[in-house]
C-alpha positions as CSV (number, residue, x, y, z in Angstrom):
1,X,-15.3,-41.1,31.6
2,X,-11.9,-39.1,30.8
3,X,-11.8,-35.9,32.3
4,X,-9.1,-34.8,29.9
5,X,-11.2,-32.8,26.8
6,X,-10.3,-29.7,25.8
7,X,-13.0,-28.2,27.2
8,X,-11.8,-29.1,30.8
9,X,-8.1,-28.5,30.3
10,X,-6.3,-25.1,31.6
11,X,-4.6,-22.3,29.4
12,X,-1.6,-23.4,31.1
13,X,-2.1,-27.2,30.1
14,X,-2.5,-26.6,26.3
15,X,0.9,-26.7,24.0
16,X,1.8,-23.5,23.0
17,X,3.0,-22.8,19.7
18,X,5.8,-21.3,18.7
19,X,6.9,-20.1,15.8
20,X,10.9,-20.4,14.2
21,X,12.5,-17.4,14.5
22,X,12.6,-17.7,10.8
23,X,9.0,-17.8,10.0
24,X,8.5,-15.1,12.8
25,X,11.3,-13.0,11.0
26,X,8.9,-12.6,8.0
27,X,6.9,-9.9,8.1
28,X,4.0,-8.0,5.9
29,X,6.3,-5.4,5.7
30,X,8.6,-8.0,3.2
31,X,5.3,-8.6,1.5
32,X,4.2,-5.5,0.2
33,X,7.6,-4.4,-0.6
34,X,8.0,-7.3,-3.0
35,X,4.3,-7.6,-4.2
36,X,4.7,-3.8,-4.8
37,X,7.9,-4.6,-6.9
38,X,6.7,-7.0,-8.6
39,X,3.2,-4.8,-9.5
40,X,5.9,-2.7,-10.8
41,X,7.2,-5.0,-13.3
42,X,4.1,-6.4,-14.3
43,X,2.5,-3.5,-15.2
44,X,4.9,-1.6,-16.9
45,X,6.8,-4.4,-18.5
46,X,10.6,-3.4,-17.3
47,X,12.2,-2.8,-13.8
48,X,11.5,0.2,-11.9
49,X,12.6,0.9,-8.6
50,X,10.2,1.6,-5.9
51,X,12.9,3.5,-3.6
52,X,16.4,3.9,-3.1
53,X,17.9,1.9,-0.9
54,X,21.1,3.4,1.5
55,X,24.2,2.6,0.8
56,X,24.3,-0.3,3.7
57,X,21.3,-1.8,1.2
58,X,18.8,-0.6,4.2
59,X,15.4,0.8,3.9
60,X,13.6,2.5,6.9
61,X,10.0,3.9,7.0
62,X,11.4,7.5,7.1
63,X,13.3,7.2,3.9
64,X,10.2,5.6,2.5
65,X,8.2,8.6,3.5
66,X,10.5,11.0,2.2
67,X,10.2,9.3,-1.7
68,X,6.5,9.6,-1.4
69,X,6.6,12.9,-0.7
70,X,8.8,13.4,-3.4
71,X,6.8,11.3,-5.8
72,X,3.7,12.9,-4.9
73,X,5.0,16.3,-5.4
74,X,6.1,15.3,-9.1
75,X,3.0,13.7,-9.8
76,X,0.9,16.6,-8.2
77,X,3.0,18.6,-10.8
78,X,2.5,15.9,-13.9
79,X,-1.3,15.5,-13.4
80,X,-2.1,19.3,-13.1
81,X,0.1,20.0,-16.3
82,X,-1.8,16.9,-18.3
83,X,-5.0,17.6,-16.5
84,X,-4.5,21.2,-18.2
85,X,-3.4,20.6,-21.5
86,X,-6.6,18.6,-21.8
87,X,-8.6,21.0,-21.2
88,X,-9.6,19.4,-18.0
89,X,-10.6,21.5,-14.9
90,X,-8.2,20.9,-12.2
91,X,-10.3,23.0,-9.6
92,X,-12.6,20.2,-9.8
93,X,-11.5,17.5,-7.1
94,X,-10.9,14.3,-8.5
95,X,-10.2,10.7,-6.8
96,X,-8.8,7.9,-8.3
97,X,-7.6,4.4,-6.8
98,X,-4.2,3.6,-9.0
99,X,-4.7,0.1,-9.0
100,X,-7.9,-1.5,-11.9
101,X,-8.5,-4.3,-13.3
102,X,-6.9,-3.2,-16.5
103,X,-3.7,-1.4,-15.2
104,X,-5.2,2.3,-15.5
105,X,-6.4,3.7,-12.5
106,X,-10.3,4.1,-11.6
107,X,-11.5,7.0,-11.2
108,X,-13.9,7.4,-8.2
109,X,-17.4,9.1,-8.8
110,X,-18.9,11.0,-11.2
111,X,-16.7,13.8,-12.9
112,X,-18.1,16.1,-16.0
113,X,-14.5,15.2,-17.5
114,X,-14.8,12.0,-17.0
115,X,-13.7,10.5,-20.4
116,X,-11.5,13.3,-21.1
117,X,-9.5,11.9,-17.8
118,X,-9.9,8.2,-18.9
119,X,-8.2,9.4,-22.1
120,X,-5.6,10.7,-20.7
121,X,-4.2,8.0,-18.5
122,X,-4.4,5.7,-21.9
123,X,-2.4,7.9,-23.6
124,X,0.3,8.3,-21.3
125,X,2.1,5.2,-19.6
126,X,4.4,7.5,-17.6
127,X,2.1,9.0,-15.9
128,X,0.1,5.7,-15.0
129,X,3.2,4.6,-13.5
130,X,4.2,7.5,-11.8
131,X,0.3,7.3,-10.7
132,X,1.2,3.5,-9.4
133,X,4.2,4.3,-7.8
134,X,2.6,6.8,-5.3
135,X,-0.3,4.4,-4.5
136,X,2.4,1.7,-4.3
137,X,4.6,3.7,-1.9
138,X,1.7,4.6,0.4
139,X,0.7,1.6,0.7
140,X,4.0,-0.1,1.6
141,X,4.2,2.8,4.1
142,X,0.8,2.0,5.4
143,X,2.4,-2.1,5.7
144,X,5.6,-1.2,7.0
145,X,4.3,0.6,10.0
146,X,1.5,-1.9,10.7
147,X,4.3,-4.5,10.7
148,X,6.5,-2.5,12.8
149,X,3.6,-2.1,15.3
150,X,2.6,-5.7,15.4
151,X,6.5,-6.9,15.7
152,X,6.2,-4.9,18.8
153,X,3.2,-6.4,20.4
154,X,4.4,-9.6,19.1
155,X,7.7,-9.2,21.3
156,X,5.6,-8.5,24.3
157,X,3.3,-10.9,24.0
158,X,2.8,-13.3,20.8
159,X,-0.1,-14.5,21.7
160,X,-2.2,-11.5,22.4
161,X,-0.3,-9.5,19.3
162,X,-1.0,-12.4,16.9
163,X,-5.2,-12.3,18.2
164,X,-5.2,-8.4,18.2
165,X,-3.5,-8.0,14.7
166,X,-5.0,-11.0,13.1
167,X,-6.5,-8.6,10.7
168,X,-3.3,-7.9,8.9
169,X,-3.3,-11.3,7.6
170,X,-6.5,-10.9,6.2
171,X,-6.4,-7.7,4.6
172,X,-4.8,-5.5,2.1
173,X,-3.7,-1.7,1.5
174,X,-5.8,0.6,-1.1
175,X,-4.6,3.6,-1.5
176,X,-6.7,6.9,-2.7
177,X,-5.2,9.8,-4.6
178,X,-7.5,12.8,-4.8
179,X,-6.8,15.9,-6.3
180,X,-8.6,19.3,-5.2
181,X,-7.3,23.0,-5.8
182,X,-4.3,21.4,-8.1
183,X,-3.4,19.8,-4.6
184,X,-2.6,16.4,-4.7
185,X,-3.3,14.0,-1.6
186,X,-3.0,10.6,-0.9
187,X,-5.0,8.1,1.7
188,X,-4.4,4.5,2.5
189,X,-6.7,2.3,3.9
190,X,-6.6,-1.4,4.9
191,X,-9.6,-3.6,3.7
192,X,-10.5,-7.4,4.4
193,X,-8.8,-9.3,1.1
């Protein structure tokens, strides 16, 4: 009877696998920024541009950061404006997740303004996409730095980093946006797919 199963082989016995540097090079990082672009263009039927590149065509985490913060800020400003002009009270937190089934974002709970809020995202486009494009940015945020601290287990140790972060292949990135006191914040979370 062989003695040579799997079962009665050492770690050190069985073939490793090892990625090409190519494959490995790809991360979930590239991912959500091209599903993210893509989402984009899908839902609002032209090109918009998630972030400004540098001049060197580089994009970092920090500059990422610094356009959600920006697009949150306008879009904290846009929503309490149209929230107002509805006659919708802005006091009142709100959450919404920016991406539905039908392209308008869902609003989370029960809300005495409910339709009144529902209205107003199907009347205005802009503020949909402006609504997408923060959920969007957090979340490719939320990727990039997962990514970032996989690639670094991964150059430690692939093995270990590819069992420990398996999760990110299984998952995706929903992001929050709840509005309480006219504030506007924003909360990403990763969820099996």
């Amino acid at each position: 009877m062989p003695t040579d199963t799997l079962s009665t082989r050492t770690r050190a016995e069985l073939p490793v696998h090892r990625p090409r540097r190519s494959l490995a090079s790809l991360t979930t990082f590239d991912t959500a920024l091209r599903k993210a672009d893509s989402t984009l263009r899908e839902q609002h039927g032209k090109t918009r541009t998630l972030f400004r590149p540098a001049s060197n065509g580089a994009v970092t985490l920090l500059d990422l950061d610094a356009e959600l913060t920006e697009a949150r800020r306008r879009l904290q400003g846009r929503l309490n404006a149209a929230l107002q002009a509805a006659g919708v009270d802005a006091r009142r937190s709100l959450a919404f997740q920016a991406a539905h089934s039908d392209g308008l974002p869902a609003l989370i709970g029960d809300h005495a303004d409910k339709a009144s809020i529902e209205a107003l995202f199907e009347q205005d486009p802009d503020l949909v996409g402006d609504l997408h494009r923060v959920g969007s940015l957090s979340r490719v945020i939320r990727a990039g730095a997962d990514a970032v601290e996989f690639q670094a287990a991964f150059r430690t140790d692939p093995e270990t980093a590819v069992v420990r972060y398996a999760h990110l292949f299984s998952s995706r990135y929903v992001a929050t946006l709840t509005l309480a006191d006219g504030l506007l914040d924003v909360t990403t979370e990763r969820i099996p797919a």
